[in-house]
C-alpha positions in Angstrom: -93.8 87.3 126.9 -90.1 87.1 127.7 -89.2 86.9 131.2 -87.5 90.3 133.1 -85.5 90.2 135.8 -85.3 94.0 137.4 -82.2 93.5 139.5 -80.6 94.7 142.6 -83.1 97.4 143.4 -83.8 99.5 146.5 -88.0 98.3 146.8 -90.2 100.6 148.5 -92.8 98.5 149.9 -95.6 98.1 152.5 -93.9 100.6 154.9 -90.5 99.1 154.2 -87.1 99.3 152.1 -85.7 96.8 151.2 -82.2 97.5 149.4 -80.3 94.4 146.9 -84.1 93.4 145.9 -84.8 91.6 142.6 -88.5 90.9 141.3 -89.0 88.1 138.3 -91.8 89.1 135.8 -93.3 86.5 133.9 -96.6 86.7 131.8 -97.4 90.1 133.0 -97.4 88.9 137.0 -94.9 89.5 139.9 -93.7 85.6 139.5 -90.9 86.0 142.5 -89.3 88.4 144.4 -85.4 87.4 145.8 -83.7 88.8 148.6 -80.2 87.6 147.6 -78.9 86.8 144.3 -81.1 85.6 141.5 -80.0 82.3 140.4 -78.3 82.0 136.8 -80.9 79.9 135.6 -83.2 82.6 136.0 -81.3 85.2 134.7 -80.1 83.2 131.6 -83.7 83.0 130.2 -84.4 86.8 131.4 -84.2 90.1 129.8 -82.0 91.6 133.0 -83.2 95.1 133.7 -80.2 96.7 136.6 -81.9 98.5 139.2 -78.9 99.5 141.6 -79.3 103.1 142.3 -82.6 103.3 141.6 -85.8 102.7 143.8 -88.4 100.2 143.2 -92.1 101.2 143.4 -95.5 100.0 142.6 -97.5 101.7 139.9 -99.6 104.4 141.2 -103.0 104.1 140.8 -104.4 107.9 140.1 -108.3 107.7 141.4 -109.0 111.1 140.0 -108.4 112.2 136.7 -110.4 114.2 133.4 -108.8 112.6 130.3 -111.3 114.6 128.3 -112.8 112.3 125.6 -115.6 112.1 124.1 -115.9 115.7 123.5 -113.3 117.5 124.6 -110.5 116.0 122.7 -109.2 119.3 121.8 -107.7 119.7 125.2 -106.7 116.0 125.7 -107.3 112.4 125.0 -107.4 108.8 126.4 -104.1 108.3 123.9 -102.2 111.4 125.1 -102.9 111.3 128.9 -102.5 107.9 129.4 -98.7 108.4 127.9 -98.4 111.0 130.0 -99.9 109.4 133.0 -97.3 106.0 132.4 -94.4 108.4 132.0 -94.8 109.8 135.4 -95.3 106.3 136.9 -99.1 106.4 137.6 -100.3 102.6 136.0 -103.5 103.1 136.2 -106.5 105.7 136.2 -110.0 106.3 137.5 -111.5 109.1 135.4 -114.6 111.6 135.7 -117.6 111.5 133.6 -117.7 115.1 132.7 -116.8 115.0 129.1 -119.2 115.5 126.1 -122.0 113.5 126.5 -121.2 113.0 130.3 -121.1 109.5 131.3 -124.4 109.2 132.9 -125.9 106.4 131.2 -124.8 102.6 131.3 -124.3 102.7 127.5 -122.6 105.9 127.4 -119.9 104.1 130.0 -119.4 101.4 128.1 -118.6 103.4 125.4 -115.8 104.8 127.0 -114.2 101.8 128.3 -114.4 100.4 124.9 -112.3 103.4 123.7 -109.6 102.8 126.8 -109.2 99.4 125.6 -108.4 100.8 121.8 -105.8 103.7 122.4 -104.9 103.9 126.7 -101.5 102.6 127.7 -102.5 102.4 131.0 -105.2 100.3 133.4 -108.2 102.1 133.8 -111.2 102.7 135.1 -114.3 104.9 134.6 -116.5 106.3 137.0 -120.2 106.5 136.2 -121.7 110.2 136.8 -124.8 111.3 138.9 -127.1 113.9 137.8 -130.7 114.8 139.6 -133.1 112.6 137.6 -130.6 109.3 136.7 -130.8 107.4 140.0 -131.8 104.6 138.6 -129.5 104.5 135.8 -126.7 104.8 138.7 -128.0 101.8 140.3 -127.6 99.2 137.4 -123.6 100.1 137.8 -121.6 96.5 138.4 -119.5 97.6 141.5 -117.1 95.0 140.2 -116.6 96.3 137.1 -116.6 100.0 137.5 -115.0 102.3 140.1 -117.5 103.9 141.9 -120.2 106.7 140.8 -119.2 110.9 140.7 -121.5 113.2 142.9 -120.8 116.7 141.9 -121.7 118.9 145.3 -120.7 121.6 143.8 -120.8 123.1 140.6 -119.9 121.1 137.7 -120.1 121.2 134.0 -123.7 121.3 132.4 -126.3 119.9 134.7 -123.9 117.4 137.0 -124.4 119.3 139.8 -126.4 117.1 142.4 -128.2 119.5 144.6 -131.5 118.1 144.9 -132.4 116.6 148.9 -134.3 113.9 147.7 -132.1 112.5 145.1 -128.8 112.8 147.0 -131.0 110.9 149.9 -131.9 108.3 147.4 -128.6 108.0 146.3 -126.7 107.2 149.9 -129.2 104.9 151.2 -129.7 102.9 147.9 -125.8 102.8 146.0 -123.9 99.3 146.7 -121.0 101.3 145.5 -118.5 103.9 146.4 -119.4 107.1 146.1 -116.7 109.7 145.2 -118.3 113.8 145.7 -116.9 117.0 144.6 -118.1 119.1 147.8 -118.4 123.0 147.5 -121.6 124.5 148.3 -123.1 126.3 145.4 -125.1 129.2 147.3 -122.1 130.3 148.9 -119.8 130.0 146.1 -122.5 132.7 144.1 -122.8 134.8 147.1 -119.0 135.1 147.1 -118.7 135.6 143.4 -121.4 137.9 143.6 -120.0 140.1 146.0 -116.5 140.1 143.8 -118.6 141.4 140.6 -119.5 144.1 143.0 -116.3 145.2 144.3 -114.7 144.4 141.2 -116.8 143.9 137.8 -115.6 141.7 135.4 -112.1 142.3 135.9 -111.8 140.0 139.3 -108.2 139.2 140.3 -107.0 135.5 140.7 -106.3 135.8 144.3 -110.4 136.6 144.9 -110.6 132.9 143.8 -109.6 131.1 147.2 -111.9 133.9 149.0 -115.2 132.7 146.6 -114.7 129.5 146.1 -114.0 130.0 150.0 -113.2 127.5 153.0 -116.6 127.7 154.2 -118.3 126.5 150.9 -116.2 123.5 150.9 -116.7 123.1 154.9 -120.5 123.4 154.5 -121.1 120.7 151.7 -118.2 118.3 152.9 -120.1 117.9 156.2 -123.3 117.5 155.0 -122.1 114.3 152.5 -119.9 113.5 155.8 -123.5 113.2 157.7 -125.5 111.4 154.6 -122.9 109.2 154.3 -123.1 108.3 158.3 -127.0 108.3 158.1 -127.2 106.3 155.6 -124.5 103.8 156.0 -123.1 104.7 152.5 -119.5 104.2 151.5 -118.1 107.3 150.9 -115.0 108.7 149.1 -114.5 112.9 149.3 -112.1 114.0 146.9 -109.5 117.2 146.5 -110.4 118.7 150.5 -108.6 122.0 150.1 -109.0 123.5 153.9 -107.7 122.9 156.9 -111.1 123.0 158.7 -112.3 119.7 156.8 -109.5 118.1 158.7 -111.6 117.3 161.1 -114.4 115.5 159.4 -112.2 113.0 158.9 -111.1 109.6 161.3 -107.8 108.4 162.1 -107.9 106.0 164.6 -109.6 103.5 162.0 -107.5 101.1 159.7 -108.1 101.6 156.0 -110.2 98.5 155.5 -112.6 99.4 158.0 -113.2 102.8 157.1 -116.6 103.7 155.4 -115.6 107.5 154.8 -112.1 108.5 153.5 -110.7 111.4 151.5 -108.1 112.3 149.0 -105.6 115.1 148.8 -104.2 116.2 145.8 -101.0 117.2 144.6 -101.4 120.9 143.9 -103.1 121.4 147.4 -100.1 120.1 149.1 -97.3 121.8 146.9 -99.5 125.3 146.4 -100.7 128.2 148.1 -102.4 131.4 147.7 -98.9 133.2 148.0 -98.6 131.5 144.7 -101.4 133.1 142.6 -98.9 136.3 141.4 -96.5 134.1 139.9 -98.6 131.3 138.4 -101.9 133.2 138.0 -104.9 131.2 136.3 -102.8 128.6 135.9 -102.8 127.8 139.2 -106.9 127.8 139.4 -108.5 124.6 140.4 -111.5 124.2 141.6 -111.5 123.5 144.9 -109.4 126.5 145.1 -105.5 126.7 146.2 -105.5 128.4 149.7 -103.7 129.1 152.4 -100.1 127.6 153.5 -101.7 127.0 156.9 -104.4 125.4 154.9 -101.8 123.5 152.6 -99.9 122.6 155.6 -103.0 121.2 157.3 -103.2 118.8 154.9 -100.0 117.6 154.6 -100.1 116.6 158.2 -103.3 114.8 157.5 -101.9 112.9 154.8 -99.1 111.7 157.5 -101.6 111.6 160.2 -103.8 109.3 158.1 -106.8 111.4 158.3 -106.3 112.0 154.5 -106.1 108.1 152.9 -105.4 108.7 149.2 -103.1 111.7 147.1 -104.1 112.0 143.7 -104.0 114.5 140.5 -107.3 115.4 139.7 -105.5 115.9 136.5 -107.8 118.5 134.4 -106.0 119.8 131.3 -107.2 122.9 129.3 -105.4 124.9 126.6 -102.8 127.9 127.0 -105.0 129.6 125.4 -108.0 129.0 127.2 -106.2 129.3 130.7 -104.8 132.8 129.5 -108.3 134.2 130.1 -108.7 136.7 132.7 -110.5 135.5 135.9 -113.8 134.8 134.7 -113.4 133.3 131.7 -110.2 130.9 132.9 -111.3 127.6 133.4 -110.3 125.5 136.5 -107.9 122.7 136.4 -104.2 121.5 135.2 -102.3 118.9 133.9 -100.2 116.6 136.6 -100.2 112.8 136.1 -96.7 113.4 134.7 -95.4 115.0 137.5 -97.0 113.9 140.5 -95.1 111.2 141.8 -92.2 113.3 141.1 -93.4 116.0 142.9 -94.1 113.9 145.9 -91.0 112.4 146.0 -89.6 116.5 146.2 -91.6 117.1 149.2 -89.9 113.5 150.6 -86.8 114.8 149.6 -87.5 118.6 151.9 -88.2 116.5 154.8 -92.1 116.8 154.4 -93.4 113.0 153.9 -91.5 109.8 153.9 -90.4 107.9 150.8 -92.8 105.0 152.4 -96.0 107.5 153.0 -95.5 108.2 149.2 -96.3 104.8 148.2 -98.8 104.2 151.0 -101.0 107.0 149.4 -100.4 106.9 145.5 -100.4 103.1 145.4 -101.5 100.9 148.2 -104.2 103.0 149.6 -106.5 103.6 146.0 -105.8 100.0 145.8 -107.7 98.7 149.0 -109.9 102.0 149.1 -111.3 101.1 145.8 -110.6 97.1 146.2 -108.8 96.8 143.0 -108.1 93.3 142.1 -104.2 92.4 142.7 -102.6 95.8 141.9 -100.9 98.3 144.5 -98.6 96.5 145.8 -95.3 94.8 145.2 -96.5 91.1 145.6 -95.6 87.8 144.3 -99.0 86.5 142.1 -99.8 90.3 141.3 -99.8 92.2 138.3 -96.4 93.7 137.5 -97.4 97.3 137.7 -94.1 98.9 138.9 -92.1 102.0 138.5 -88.4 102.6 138.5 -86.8 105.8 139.6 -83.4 107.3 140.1 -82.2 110.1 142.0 -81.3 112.4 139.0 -82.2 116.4 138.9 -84.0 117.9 135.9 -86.2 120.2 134.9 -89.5 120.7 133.3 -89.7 122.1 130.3 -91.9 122.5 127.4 -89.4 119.7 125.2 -90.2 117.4 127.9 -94.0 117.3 128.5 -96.1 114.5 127.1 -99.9 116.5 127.5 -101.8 117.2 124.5 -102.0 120.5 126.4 -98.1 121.6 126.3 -97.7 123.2 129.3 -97.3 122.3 132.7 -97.9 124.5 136.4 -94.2 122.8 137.2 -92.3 124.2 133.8 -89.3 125.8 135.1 -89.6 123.3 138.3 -86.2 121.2 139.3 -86.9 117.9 140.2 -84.5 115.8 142.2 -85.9 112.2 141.1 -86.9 111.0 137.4 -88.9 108.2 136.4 -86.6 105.7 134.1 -88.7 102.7 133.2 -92.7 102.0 133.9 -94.0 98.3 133.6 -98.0 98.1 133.0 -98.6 94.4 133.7 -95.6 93.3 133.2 -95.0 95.2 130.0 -91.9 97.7 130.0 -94.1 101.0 128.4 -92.1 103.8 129.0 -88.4 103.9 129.3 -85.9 107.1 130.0 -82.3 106.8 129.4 -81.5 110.1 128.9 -81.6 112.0 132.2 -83.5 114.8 130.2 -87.3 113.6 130.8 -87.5 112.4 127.4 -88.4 109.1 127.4 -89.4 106.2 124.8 -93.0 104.5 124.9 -94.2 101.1 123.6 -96.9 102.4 121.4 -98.6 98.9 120.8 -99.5 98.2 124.2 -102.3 99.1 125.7 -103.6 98.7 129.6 -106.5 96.8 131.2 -109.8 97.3 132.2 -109.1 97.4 136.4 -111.5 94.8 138.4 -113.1 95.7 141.9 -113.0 93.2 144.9 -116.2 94.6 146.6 -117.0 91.7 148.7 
């Protein structure tokens, strides 16, 4: 590999920026970062990227995404998100085993990681999937080679759902490694839906969907794998909270790397509401549910509060044609890894979150959450994951999306900073030139298996 030099950027790093920075790549590593001016002899064996204008971020690491292979290819693949995913500077992925077979067996796993090495042009990582009766498949999982393992407390696709006393006991008190749970408490969710089919029968309007898949359902279970995880000792990791009311399950006055419990936000809970529903309909239904503004806002300040530790997409693509359902039929979930960081860097831009914040939560934090080896951060002797962007305003639009799915909650959405180049270890993947979101990819690279630091 050719040396780069990305020069005269504007880093955003470890709670600092630092303008007039350069960073040397060499065989896929951050080999030196210069505070002044890179000396010719570096820059005469270099490719020289110029930075000036732009800012200078790690790769975000994504710790919740549903890429959809094996089995559901028709909505999206390893290939296509992965493009996606690079093009809206996320490096790396951590991704669900609900697909078709669900990843619930050690060869099953595998057998996804070996298709991620064939076709995904970012890093990745795969999470192996609880059910009721594979406890002790989940416990031959190498903590150093595989994310963590996928509790579904709530409903799930076929029979994921983890519901049984015994087994979720089993599972805190005897798994070395993190687990990541989907709470939403599946009585009160059918109560709640139950009660809609009476008012309403089959023809249940979208904004019923934050009152069944309600605040108190995901209160109820989020506490209870709050207070396993504390009985147990367990190391636990809640994803997408949706309520305000959660809030306060969660610590703040305990550094990151001494945290047993932590949670993640995710983008569409922070930039949504339920005043949204009329415009964007079932396009906007996730599961949990968008609520309230107070709700959205709730979490926001958690996120700067550092209740909240990680934001991710829970990226969850389905067809047009399968979200233009009505109600009952629409399934939950979205496209976002393209736009996330973008998105984020909007809400900076309104005054909501700091530029630094940002990168805390998309990069840093999944890094030392998850103890990914030497990625997250903008460091000399680690990988060269890192993101360029510019301030330029553009729009989303159907010509500009890189989903399998072609369409986007955000088409029509102005964005006031674009993603120009990616680097996956050290590797320049995606570039955009054009102001217009249409970018160029590297088709023959592909990412790396990510490696846990568990000690």
């Amino acid at each position: 590999m050719k040396d780069i030099v990305i020069r005269d950027a504007k880093v955003v790093n470890e709670g600092k920026i630092m303008k007039g920075t350069s960073i040397l790549i060499r065989n896929g590593n951050i080999e030196k970062i210069f505070r002044n001016e890179v000396p010719e002899s570096v820059l005469a064996k270099a490719e020289v990227i110029d930075a000036s204008g732009k800012l200078l971020l790690p790769g975000a690491i994504d710790d919740q995404v549903h890429f959809r292979e094996p089995g559901l290819t028709h909505k999206a693949e390893i290939a296509t998100e992965s493009r996606a995913a690079v093009a809206g500077g996320i490096t790396s992925f951590m991704e669900m085993p609900n697909t078709v077979p669900q990843a619930t067996t050690q060869e099953l796993l595998e057998q996804k990681y070996a298709r991620a090495a064939e076709v995904s042009m970012a890093n990745y990582s795969f999470y192996m999937g609880a059910t009721n009766d594979n406890i002790d498949e989940v416990l031959k999982t190498d903590p150093e080679k595989v994310c963590g393992v996928k509790v579904f407390m709530g409903s799930s696709t076929g029979n994921m759902l983890v519901d049984n006393p015994e087994t979720l006991a089993n599972l805190f008190s005897k798994s070395k490694m993190l687990i990541a749970t989907h709470c939403e408490d599946e009585p009160t969710i059918q109560a709640n839906l139950a009660s809609a089919k009476e008012k309403y029968g089959e023809d249940i309007p979208i904004s019923e969907h934050p009152k069944i898949r309600s605040a108190e359902a995901c209160f109820l279970s989020t506490s209870k794998a709050v207070e396993l995880a504390k009985k147990n000792g367990a190391r636990l990791h809640v994803l997408h909270l949706s309520t305000a009311k959660e809030m306060a399950l969660f610590d703040n006055n305990i550094p990151l790397k001494d945290k047993k419990i932590t949670a993640e936000a995710c983008v569409h809970h922070l930039w949504f509401s339920d005043a949204d529903y009329e415009k964007y309909g079932t396009r906007i239904k996730w599961n949990p549910a968008v609520k309230t503004a107070d709700d959205r806002e709730a979490i926001l300040k958690a996120v700067n509060e550092g209740r909240i530790d990680v934001i991710a997409t829970d990226h969850a693509p389905h067809t047009e044609e399968e979200k233009n359902n009505k109600y009952l039929k629409a399934p939950s979930g979205g496209p976002l890894v393209q736009h996330a960081l973008v998105a984020m860097l909007e809400l900076h831009r309104r005054g909501k979150i700091s530029i630094e914040k940002v990168v805390e939560k998309m990069c840093h934090a999944p890094a030392e959450l998850f103890g990914v080896q030497k990625r997250g951060y903008i460091r000399k002797g680690y990988k060269a994951d890192l993101v360029l962007v510019e301030p330029s305003r553009w729009t989303v639009s159907k010509d500009n999306l890189f989903y399998k799915c072609q369409w986007s909650p955000f088409e029509g959405e102005s964005f006031s900073y674009q993603v120009t180049h990616t680097f996956v270890n050290g590797n320049l993947v995606y570039e955009n030139t054009n102001a217009d979101g249409k970018g160029k990819f590297n088709e023959e690279f592909r990412g790396e298996r990510l490696t846990f630091d568990r000690r």
